[in-house]
VEXDREN-2710 file (C-alpha; in Angstrom, 1 decimal):
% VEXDREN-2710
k/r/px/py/pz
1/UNK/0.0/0.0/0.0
2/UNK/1.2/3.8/-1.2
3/UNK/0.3/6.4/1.0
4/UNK/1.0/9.9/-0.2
5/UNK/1.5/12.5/2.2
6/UNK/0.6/16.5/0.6
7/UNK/2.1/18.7/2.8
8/UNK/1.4/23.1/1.8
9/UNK/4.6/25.0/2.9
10/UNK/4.9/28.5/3.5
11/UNK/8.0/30.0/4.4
12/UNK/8.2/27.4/6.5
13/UNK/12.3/26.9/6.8
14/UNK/13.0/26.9/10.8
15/UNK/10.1/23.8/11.4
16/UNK/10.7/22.0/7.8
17/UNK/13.9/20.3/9.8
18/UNK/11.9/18.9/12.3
19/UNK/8.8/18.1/11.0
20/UNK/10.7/15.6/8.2
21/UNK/12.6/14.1/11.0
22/UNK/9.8/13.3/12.6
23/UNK/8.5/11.8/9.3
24/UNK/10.6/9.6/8.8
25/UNK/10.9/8.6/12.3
26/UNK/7.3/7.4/11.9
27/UNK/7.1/6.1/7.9
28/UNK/10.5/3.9/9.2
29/UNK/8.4/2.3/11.8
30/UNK/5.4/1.8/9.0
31/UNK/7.6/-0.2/7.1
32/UNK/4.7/-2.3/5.5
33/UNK/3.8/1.1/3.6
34/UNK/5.3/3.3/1.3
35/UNK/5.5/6.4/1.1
36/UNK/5.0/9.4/-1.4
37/UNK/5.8/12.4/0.6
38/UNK/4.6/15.8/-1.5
39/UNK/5.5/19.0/-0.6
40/UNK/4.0/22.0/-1.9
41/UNK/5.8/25.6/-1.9
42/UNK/3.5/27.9/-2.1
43/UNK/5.5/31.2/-3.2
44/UNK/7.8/31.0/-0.3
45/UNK/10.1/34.0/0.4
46/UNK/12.9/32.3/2.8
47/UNK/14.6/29.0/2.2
48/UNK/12.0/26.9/2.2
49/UNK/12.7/25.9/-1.6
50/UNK/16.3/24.9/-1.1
51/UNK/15.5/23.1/1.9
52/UNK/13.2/21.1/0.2
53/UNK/16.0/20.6/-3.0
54/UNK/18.5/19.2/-0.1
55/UNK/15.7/16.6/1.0
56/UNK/15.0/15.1/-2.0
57/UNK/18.9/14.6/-3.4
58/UNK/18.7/12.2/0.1
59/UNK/15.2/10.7/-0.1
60/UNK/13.6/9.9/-3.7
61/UNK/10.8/9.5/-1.5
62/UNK/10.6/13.2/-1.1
63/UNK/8.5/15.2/-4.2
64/UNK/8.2/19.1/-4.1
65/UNK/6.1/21.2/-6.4
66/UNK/7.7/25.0/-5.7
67/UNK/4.4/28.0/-7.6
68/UNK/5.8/30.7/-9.5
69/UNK/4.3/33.1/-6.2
70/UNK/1.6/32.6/-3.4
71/UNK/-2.0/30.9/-4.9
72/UNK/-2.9/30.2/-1.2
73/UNK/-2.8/27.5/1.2
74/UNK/-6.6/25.5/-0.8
75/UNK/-4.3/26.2/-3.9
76/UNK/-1.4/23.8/-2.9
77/UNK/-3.7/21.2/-1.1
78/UNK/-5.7/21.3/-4.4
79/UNK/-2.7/20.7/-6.4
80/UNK/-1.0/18.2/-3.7
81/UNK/-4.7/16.2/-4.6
82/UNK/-4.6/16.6/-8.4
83/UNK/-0.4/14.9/-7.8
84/UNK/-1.2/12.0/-4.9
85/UNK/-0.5/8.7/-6.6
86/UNK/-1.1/6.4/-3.3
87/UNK/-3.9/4.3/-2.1
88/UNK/-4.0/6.8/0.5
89/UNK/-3.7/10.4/0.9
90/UNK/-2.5/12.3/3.9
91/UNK/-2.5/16.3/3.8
92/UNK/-1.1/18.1/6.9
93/UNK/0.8/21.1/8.1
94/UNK/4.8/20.9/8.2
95/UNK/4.3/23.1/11.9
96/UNK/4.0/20.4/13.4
97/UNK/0.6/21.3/14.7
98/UNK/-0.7/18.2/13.4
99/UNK/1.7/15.3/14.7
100/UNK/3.0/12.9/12.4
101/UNK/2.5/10.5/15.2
102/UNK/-1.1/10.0/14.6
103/UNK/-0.6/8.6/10.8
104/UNK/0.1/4.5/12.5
105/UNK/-3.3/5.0/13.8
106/UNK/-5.2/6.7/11.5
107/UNK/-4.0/4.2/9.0
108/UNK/-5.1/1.3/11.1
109/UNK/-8.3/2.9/11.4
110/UNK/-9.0/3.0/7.6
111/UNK/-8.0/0.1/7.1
112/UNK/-10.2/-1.6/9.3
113/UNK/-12.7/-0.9/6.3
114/UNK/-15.9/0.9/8.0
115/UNK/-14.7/4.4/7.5
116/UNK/-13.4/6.1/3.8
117/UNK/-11.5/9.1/5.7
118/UNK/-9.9/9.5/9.0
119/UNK/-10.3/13.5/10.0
120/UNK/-8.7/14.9/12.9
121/UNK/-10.3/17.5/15.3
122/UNK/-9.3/19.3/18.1
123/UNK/-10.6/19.1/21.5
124/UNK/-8.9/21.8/23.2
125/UNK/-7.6/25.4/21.7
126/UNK/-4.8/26.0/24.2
127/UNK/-2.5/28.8/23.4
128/UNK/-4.8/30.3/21.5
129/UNK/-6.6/33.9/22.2
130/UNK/-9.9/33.6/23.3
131/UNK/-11.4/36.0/21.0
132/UNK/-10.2/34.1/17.9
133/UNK/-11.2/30.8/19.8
134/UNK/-15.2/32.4/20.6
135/UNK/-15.3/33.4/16.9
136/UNK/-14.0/30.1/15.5
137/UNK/-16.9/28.4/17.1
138/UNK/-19.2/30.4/16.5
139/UNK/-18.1/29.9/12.8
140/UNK/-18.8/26.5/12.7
141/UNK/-21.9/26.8/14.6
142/UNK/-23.2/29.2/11.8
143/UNK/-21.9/27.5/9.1
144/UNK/-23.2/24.0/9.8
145/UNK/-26.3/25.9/10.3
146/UNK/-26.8/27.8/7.1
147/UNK/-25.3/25.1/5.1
148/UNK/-25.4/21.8/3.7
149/UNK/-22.2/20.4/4.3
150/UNK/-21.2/19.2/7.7
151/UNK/-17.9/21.1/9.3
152/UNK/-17.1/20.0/13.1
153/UNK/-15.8/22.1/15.6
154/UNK/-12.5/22.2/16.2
155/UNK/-12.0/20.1/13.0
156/UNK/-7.9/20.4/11.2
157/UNK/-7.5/19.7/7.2
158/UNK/-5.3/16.7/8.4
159/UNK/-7.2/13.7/7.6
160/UNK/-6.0/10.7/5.6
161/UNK/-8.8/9.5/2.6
162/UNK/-8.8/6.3/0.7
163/UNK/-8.4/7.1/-3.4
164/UNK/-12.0/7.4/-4.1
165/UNK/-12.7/10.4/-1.9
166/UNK/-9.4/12.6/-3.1
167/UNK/-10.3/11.4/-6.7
168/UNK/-14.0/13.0/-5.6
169/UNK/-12.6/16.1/-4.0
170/UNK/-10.0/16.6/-7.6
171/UNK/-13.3/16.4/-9.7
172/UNK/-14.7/19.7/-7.8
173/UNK/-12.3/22.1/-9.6
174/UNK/-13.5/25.6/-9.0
175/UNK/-11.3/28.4/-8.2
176/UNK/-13.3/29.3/-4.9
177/UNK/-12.0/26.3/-2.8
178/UNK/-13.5/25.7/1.3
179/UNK/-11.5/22.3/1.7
180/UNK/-13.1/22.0/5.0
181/UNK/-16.6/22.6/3.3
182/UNK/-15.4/20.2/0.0
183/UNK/-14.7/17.4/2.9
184/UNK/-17.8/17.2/4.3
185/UNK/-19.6/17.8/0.8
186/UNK/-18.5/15.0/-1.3
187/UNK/-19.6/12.7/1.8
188/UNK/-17.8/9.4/2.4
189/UNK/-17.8/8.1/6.0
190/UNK/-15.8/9.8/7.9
191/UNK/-14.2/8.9/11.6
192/UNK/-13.3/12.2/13.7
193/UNK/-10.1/11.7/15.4
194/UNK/-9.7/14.0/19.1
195/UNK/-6.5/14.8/20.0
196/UNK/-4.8/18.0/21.8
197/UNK/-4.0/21.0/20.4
198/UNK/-0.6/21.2/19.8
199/UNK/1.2/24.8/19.3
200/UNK/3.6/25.2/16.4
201/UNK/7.5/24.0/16.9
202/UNK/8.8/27.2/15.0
203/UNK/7.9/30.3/13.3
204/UNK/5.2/32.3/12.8
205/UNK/1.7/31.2/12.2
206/UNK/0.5/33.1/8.3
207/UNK/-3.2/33.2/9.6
208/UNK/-4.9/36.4/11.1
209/UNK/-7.7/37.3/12.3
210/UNK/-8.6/39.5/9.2
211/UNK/-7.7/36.3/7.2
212/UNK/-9.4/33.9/9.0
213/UNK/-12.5/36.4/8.9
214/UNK/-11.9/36.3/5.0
215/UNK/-11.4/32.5/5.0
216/UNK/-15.0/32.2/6.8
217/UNK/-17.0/34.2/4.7
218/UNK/-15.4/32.6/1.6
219/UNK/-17.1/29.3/3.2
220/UNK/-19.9/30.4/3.9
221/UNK/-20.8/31.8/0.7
222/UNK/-19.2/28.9/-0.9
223/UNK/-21.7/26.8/0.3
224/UNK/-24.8/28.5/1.4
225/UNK/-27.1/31.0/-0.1
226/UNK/-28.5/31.5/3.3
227/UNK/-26.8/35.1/3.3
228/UNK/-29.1/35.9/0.0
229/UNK/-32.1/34.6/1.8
230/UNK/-31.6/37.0/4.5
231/UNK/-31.2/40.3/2.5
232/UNK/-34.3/39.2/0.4
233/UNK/-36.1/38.8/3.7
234/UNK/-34.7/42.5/4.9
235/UNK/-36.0/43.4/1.8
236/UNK/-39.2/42.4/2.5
237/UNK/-39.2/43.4/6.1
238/UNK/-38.5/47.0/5.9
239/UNK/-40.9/47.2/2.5
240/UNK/-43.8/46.3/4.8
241/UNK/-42.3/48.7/7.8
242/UNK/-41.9/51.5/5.3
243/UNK/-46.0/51.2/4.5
244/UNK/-47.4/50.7/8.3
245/UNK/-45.6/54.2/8.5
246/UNK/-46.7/55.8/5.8
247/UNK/-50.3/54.7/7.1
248/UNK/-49.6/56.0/10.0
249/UNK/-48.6/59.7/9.5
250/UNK/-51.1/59.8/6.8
251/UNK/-54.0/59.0/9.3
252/UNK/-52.4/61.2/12.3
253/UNK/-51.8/63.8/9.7
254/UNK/-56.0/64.0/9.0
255/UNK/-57.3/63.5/12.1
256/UNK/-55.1/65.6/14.4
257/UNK/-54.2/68.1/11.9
258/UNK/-50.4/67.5/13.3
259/UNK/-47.8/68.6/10.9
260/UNK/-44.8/65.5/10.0
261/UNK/-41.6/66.7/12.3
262/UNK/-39.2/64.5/13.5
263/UNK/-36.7/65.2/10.5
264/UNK/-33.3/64.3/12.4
265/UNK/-34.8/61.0/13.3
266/UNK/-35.5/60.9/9.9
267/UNK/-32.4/61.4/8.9
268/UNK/-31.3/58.7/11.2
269/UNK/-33.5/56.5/9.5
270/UNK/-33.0/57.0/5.9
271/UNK/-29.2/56.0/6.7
272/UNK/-29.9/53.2/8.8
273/UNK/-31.9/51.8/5.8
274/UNK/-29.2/53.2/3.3
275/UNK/-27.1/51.3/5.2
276/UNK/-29.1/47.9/5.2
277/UNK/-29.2/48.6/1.5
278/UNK/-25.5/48.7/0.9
279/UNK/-24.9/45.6/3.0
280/UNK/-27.7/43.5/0.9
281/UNK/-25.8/45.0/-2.1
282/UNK/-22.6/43.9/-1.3
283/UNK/-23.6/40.1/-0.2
284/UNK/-24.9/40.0/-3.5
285/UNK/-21.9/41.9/-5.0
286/UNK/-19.8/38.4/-3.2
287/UNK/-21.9/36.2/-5.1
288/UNK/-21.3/37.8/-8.2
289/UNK/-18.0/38.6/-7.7
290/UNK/-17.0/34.6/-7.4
291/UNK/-19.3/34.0/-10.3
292/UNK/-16.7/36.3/-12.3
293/UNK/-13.7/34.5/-11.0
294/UNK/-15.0/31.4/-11.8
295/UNK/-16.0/32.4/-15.4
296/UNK/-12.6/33.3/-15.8
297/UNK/-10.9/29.4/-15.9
298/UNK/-7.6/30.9/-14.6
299/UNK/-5.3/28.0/-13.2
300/UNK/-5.4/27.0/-9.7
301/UNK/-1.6/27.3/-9.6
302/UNK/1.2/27.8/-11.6
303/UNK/4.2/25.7/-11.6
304/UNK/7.9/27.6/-11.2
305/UNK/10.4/24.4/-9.7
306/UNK/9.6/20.7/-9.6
307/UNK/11.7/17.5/-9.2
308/UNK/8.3/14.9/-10.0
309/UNK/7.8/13.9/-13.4
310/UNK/4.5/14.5/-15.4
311/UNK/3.1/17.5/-13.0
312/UNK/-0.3/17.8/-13.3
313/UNK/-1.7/21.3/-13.6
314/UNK/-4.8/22.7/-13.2
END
């Protein structure tokens, strides 16, 4: 049995060293298996690149595909997918934030034939702020809520996935990728793994909070219309307000003779609903906007450096 291991790298150079000691710590003690380990460079700017060269003059296990710049993190999974040639297929960090260790008994797992994908999750978020942790649950709480694809809490993108499922998740090749929401999408029976969170051995982490804010609205809209439902339903909400009102002051205005005042709170309100306006606009203006991207057919990625024959590139 192959198992190919797809492992994004992003100026990654002070925890590549220890996270490929570690693998082949672990693959030596798997020795029934082999092993296809890919590593994607995703526009680094340190010496991630010549790292990864010095590996694989040792190891011919050891594959890299280096992009011409930075496509993004669902970029070089995609394109560690479209590459995989084992039975299995493995994508994790090279942080070591998701442990190498785990593989023997994820493996095991899979192969006891109930399950199609082993997916890790975790069950505590120590060392992280609390205000990114209270927003990354209430994330998943939303999104499993306004969607149709399930995404647990806590869940990692390291998993392991029998050839069917990565062949399932290659075939879905648009340009605005969720991986977490294309996981639970294309199905498969899945077996969540717990384990501890575990902080990173070097460096910096590349995620913010303003790109993680991105990165969950990009899923969202990915796979819900939900937000389109809800400025419809504004819409429709302040249409019937704007009439009881107009009822209203038209009646007082004939009965009591009273003159319409109030203009400062109706300035207040023609901005709140100019407001509400502009926000319905630009949900829909996200919608559209990825409708344009995808019209487009641009690649996914494009390829600078590579030491694996017949790339595939999409």
């Amino acid at each position: 049995m192959k198992i190919s291991l797809v492992i994004p790298c992003y100026n990654e150079e002070e925890s590549l060293p220890i996270f490929y000691d570690e693998l082949k710590r672990v693959s030596s003690e798997m020795e029934n298996y082999e092993f296809e380990m890919l590593f994607i460079d995703d526009g680094s700017k340190d010496k991630t690149l010549s790292i990864l060269q010095d590996f694989a003059k040792d190891d011919e296990r050891v594959k890299y595909i280096a992009f011409s710049r930075n496509f993004g993190k669902e970029a070089a999974m995609y394109a560690g997918f479209c590459n995989s040639t084992g039975d299995y297929t493995a994508v994790m960090d090279a942080d070591m934030q998701d442990p190498p260790s785990l593989l023997p008994e994820m493996v095991k797992i899979l192969e006891s034939g109930e399950y199609d994908s082993v997916a890790t999750r975790r069950v505590t978020r120590k060392g992280e702020p609390k205000v990114r942790s209270f927003f990354a649950r209430m994330f998943y709480k939303i999104m499993n809520k306004v969607s149709d694809t399930d995404v647990v809490d806590g869940a990692r993108d390291f998993r392991l996935m029998k050839r069917e499922m990565v062949d399932a998740i290659v075939d879905m090749c648009e340009s605005n990728r969720f991986s977490k929401g294309i996981f639970g999408w294309v199905g498969f029976k899945t077996y969540w793994m717990p384990y501890e969170n575990v902080e990173r051995v070097a460096g910096k982490t590349k995620w913010s909070f303003w790109k993680l804010f991105k990165y969950s609205i990009n899923g969202i809209t990915n796979f819900s219309s939900t937000p389109l439902k809800i400025s419809s339903f504004m819409g429709i909400l302040f249409t019937l307000i704007s009439l009881v009102m107009t009822v209203f002051v038209f009646v007082r205005a004939l009965v009591y003779q009273d003159p319409v005042q109030g203009w400062p709170s109706l300035v207040c309100i023609i901005l709140f609903i100019g407001g509400v306006q502009l926000f319905c606009i630009g949900i829909i203006g996200q919608y559209i906007s990825k409708m344009y991207i995808e019209t487009k057919k641009r690649p996914h990625y494009i390829v600078a450096k590579t030491n694996k024959e017949d790339v595939v590139k999409k």
